[in-house]
Backbone bond lengths (Angstrom), bond angles and torsions (degrees), N, CA, C in turn:
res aa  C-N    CA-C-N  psi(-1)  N-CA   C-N-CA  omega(-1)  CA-C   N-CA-C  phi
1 X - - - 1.451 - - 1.525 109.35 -
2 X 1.267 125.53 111.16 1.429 128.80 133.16 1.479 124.71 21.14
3 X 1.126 143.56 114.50 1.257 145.73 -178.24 1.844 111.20 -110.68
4 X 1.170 119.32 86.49 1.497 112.80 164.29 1.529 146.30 -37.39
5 X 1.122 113.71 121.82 1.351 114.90 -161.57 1.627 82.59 -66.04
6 X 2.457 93.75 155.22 1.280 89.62 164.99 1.780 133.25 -85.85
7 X 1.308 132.49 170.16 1.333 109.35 -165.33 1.564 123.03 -68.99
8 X 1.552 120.36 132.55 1.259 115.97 -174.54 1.701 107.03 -113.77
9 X 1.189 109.49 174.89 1.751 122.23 -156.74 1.681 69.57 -73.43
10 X 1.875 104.43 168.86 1.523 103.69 170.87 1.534 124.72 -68.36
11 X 1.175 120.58 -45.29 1.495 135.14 162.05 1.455 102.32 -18.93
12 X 1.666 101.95 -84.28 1.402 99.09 -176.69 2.142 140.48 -56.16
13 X 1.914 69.73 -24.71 1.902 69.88 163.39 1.600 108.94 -95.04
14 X 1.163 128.33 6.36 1.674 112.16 148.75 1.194 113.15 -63.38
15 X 1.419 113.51 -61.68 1.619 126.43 179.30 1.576 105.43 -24.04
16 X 1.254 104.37 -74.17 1.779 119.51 168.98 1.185 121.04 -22.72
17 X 1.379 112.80 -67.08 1.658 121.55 -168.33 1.781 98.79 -75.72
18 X 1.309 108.51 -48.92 1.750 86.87 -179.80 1.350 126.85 -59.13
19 X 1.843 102.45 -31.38 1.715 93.83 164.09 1.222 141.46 -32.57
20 X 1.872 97.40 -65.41 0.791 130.17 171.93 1.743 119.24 -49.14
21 X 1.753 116.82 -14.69 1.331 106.03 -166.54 1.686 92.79 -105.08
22 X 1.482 113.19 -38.03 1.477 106.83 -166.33 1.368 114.42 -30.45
23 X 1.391 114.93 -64.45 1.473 127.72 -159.58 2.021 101.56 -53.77
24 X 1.108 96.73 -36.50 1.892 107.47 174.21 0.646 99.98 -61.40
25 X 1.804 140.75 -62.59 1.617 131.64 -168.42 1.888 102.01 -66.91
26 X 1.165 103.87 -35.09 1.966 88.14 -171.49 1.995 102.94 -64.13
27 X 1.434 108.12 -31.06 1.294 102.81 -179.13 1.560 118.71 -86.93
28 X 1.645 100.74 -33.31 2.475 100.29 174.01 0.970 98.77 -82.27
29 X 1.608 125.00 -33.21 1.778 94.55 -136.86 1.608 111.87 77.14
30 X 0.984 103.73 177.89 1.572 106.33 167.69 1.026 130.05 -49.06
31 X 1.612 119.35 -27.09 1.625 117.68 -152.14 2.135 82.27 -93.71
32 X 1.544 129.58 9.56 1.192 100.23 134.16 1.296 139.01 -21.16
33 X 1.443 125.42 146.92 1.510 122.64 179.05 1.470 99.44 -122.85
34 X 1.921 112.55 167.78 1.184 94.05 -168.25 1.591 108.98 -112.23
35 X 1.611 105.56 27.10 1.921 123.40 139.99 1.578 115.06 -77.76
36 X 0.868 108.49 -1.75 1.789 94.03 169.97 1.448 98.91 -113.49
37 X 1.630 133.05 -27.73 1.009 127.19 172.51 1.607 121.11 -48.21
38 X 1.609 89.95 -61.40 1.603 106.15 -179.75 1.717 119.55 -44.98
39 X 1.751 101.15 -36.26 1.689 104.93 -163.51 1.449 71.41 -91.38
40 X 1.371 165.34 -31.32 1.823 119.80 -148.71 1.689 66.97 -102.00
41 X 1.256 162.64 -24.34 1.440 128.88 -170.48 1.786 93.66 -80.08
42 X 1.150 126.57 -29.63 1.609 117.93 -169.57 1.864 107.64 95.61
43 X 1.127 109.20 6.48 1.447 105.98 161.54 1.290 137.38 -97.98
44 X 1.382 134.19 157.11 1.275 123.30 160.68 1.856 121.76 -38.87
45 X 1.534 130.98 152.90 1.413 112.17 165.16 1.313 119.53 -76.71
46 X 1.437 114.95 28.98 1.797 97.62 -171.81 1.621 80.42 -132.28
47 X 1.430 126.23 -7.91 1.198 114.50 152.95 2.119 125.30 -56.09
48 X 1.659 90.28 -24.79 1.750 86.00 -178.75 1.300 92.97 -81.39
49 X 1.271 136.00 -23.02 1.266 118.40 -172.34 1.682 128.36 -88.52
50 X 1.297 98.36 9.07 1.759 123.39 177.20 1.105 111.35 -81.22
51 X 1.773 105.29 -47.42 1.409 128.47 -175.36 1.461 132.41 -88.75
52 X 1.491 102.91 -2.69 1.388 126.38 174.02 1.527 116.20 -174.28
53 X 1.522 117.22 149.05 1.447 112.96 -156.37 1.803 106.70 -82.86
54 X 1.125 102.49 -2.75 1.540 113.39 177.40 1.429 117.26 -178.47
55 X 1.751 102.76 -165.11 1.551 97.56 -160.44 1.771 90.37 -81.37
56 X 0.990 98.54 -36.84 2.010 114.22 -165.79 2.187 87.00 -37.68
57 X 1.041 78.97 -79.80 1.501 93.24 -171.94 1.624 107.87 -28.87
58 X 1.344 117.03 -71.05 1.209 128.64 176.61 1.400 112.44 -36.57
59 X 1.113 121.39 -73.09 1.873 127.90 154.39 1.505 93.56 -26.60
60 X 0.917 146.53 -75.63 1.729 146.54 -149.05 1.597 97.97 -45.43
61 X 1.647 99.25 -63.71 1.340 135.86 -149.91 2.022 87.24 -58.90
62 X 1.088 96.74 -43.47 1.457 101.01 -172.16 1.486 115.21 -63.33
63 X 1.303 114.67 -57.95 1.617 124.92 175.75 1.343 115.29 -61.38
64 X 1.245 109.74 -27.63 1.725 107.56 172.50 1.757 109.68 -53.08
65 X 2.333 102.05 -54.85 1.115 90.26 -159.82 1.602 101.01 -75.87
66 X 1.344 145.58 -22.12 1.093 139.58 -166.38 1.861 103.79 -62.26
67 X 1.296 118.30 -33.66 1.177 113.03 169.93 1.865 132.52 -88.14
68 X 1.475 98.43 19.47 1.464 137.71 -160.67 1.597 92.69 -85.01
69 X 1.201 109.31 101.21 2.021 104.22 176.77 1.399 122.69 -56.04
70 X 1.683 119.36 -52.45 1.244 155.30 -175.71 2.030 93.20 -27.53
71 X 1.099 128.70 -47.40 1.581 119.79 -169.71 1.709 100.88 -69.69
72 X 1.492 96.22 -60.66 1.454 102.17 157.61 1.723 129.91 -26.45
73 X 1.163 119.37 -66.57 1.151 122.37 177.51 1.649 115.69 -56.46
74 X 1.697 103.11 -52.89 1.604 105.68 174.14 1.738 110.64 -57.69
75 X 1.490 124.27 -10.52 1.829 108.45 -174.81 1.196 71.12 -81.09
76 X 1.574 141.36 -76.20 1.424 138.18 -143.16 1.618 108.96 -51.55
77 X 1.537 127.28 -40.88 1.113 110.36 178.68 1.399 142.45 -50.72
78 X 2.128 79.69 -21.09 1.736 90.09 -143.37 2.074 83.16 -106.59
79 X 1.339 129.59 32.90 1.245 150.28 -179.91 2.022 92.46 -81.84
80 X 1.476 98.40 123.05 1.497 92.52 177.11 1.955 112.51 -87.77
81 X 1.419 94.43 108.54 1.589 107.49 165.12 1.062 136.45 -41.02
82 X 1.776 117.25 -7.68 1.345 132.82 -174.52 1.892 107.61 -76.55
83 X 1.590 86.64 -32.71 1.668 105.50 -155.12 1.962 110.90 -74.37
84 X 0.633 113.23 148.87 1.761 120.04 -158.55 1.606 99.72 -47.40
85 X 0.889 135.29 176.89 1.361 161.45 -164.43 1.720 95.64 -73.44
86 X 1.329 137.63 -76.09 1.213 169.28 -52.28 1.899 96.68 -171.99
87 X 1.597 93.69 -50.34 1.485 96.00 178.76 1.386 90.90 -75.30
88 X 1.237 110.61 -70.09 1.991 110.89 -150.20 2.112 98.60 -42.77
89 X 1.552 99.37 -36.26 1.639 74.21 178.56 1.397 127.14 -85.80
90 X 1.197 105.07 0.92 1.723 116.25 162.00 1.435 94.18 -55.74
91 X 1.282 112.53 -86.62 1.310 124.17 -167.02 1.748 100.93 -33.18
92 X 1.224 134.62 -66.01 1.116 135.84 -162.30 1.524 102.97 -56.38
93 X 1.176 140.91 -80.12 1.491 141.22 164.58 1.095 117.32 -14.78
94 X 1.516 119.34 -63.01 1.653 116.15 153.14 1.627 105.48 -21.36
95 X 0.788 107.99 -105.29 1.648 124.85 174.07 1.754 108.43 11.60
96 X 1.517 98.76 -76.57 1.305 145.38 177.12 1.803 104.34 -37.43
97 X 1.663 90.60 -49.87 1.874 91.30 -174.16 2.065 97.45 -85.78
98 X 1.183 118.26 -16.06 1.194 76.52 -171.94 1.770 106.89 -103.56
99 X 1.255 123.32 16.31 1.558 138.95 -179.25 2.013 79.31 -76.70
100 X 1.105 97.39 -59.44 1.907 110.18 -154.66 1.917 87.48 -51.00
101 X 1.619 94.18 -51.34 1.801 89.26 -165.38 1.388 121.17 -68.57
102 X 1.364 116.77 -44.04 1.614 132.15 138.64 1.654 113.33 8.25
103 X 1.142 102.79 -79.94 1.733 147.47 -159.67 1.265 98.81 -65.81
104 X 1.512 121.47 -72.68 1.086 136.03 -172.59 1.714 123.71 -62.03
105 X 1.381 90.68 -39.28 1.810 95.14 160.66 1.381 126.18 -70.14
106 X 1.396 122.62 -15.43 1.386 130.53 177.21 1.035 93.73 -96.06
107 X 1.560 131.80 -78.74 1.980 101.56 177.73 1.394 127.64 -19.06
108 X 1.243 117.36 -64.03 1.643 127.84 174.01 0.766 100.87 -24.39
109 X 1.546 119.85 -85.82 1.547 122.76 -143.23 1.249 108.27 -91.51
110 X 1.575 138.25 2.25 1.044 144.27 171.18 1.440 110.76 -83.09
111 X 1.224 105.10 -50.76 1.450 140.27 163.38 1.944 97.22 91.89
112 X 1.314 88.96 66.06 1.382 106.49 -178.59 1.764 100.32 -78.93
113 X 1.634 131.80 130.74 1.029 131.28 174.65 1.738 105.52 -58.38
114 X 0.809 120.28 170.98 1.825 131.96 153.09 1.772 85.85 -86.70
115 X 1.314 106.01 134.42 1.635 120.43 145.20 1.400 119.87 -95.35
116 X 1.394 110.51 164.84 1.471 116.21 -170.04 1.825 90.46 -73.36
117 X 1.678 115.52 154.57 1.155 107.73 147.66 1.346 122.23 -55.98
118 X 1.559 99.32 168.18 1.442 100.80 172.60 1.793 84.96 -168.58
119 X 1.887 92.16 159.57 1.469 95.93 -164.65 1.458 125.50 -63.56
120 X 1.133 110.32 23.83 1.936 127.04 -172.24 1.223 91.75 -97.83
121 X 1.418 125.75 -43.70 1.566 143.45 -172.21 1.364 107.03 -61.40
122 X 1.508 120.28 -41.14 1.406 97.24 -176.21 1.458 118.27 -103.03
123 X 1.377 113.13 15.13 1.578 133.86 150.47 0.954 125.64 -71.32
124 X 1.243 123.59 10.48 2.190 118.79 -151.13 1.123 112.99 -99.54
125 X 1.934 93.80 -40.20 1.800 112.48 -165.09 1.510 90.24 -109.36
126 X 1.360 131.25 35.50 1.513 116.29 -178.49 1.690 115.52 -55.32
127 X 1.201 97.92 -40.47 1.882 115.28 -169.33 1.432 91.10 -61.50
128 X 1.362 127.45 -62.89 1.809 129.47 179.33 0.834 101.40 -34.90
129 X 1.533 119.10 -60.46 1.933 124.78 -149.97 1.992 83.75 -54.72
130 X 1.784 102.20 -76.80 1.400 105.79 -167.37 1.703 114.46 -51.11
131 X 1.321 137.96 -14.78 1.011 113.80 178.94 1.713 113.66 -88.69
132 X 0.989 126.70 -26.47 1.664 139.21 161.39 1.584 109.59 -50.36
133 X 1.166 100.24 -54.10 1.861 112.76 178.99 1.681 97.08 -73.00
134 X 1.263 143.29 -0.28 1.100 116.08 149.05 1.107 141.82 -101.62
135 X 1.628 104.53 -7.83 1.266 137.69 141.46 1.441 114.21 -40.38
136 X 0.879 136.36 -80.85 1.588 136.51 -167.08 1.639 102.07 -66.94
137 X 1.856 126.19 -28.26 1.319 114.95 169.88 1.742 113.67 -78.39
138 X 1.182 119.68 -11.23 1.783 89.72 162.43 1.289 108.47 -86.02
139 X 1.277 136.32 2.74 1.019 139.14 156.33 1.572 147.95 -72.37
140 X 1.527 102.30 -11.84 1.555 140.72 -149.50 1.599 87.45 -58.11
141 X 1.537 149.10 -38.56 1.396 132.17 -165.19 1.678 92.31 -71.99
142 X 1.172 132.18 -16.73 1.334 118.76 -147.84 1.839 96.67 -105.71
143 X 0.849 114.91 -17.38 1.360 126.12 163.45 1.565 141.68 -59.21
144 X 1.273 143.14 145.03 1.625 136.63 161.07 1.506 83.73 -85.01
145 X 1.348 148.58 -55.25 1.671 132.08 -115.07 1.572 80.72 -136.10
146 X 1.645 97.30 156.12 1.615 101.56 -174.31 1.432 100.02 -70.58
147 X 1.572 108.83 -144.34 1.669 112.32 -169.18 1.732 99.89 -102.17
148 X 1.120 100.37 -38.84 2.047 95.30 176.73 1.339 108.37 -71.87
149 X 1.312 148.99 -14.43 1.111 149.09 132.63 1.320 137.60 -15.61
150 X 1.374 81.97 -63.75 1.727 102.15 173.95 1.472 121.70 -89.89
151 X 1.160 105.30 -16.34 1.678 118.28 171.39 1.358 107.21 -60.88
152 X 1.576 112.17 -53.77 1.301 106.04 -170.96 1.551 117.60 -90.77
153 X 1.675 115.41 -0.06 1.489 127.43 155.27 1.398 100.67 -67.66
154 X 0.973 147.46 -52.41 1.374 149.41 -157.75 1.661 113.39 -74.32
155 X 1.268 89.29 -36.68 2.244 109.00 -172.47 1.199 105.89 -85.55
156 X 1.624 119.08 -18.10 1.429 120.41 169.69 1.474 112.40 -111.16
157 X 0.479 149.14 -1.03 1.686 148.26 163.42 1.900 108.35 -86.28
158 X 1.419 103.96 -53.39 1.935 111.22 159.60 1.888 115.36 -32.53
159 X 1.615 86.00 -49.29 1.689 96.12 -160.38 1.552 96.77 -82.73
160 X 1.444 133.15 -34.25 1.306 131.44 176.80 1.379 101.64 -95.60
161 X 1.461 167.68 -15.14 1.416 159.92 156.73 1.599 89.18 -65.92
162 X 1.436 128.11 -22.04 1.822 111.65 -179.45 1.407 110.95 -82.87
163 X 1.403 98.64 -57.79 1.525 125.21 -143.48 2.304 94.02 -51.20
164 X 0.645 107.13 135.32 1.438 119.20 -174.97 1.314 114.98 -71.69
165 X 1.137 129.86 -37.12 0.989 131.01 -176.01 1.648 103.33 -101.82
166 X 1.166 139.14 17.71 1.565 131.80 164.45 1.295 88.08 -115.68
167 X 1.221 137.11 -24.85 1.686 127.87 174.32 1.072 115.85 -82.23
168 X 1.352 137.66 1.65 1.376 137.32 -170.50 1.364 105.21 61.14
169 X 1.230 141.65 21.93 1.571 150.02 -175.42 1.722 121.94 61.13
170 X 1.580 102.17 34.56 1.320 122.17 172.50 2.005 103.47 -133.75
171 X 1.175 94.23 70.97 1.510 119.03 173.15 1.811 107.73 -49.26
172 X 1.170 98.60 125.06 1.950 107.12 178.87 1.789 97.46 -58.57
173 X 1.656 109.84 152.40 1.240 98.25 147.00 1.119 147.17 -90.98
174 X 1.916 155.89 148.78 0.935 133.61 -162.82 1.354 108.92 -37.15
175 X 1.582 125.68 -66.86 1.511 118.36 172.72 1.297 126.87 -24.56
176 X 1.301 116.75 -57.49 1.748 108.73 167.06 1.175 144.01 -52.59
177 X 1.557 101.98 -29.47 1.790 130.66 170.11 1.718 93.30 -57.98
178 X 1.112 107.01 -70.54 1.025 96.00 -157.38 1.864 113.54 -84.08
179 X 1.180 114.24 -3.77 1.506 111.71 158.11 1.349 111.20 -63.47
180 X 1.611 129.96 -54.72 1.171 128.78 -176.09 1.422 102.79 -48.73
181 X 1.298 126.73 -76.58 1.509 116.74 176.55 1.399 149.70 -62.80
182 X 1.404 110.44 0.71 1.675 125.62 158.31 1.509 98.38 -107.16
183 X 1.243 142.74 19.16 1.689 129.05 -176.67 2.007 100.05 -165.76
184 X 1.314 111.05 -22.77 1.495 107.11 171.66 1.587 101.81 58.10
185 X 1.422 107.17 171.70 1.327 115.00 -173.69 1.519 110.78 -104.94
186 X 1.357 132.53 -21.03 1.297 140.07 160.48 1.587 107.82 -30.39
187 X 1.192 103.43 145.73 1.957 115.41 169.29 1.671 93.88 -75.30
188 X 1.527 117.83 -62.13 0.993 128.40 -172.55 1.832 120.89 -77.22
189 X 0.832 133.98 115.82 2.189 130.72 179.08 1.315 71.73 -68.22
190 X 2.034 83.81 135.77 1.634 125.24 176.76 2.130 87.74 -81.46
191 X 0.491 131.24 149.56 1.997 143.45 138.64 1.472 105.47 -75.68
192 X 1.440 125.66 -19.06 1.531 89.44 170.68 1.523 144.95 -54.75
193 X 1.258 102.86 -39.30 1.898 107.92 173.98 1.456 123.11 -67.93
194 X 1.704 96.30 23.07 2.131 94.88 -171.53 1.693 79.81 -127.05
C-alpha cells in the first residue's frame, strides 16, 4: 500500500508533483498517466487535480520549470570559491552537462522543436552567464581572456562536449571540457586570445 505524503502549503505541493512528474515525462512522453504521476509524487490523483486544472497544464507547469535557470544558478552559486581554478570548473560543467541532458531529453521525447533565438533568449540564463564569469574573475591573473569571454568559452564547449548529437553520442567529460579550454589541444599555446 501506498504511503501519503504529509500535507504541504499549495506552492510546495506543486513543487512536489512536478518533481515528481519530470523524470515520467523524460521516460512517457505524454502518454504518461496521471496514476503514475500521483504514486511517484505519493499523492492521491485528485490531489493533481487541486493543484492544477488538468493533466495539459500539469505537463506545461512541468516543462516551464525544467527550462527554469534559477536551480541551475543556485548549484553554481553554492560551488566553493576556495577550491582551485580547474576544480570549481569541473564542478561547474558538471552542472552545465546535466541542465543540457535534462533539457535535451524532454525536447526529444516530447519532441519539443528548437525555436529560433530571440532577444528574451539571451536574458534567460543571465544569473549562469554572471555566476561562471565570476568564477573565472577571481581568477583574472591566471587568464589570456577576460571573465565574459571565458564564460561563454566554457557554456559552449559544455553545451557541444554534451549535446549528443555533435558528439556522435560519446559526450566529453566535465574534466576534458574543461582541459581543452584551460590547456587546448595544441603542443604549442596559440597567442591569439591575448
Amino acid at each position: 500500500m501506498a504511503t501519503r505524503a504529509a500535507p504541504l502549503p499549495p506552492d510546495a505541493r506543486r513543487a512536489s508533483i512536478i518533481a515528481a512528474t519530470l523524470p515520467l515525462l523524460r521516460r512517457f512522453g505524454t502518454a504518461v498517466t496521471t496514476a503514475q504521476i500521483a504514486t511517484a509524487a505519493g499523492v492521491a490523483e485528485g490531489t493533481l487535480f487541486r493543484a492544477f486544472p488538468d493533466k495539459d497544464a500539469l505537463i506545461g507547469a512541468a516543462i516551464k520549470s525544467a527550462f527554469d535557470p534559477e536551480p541551475t544558478e543556485a548549484k553554481l552559486a553554492a560551488i566553493d570559491r576556495e577550491l582551485p581554478l580547474r576544480a570549481q570548473l569541473t564542478t561547474v560543467v558538471e552542472i552545465l552537462q546535466d541542465r543540457v541532458e535534462q533539457v535535451w531529453q524532454l525536447m526529444t521525447i516530447l519532441n519539443i522543436p528548437i525555436p529560433p533565438p530571440t532577444k528574451r533568449d539571451v536574458h534567460t540564463d543571465v544569473g549562469i552567464r554572471a555566476q561562471i564569469a565570476a568564477i573565472f574573475e577571481l581568477h583574472r591573473e591566471e587568464l589570456r581572456v577576460d571573465a565574459d569571454y571565458a564564460q561563454r568559452m566554457l557554456r559552449s564547449l559544455a553545451f557541444a562536449g554534451t549535446h549528443p548529437r555533435i558528439t556522435d553520442g560519446q559526450p566529453f567529460t566535465a574534466r576534458e571540457i574543461v582541459a581543452i579550454l584551460l590547456d587546448g589541444i595544441s603542443r604549442r599555446p596559440d597567442s591569439e586570445l591575448t
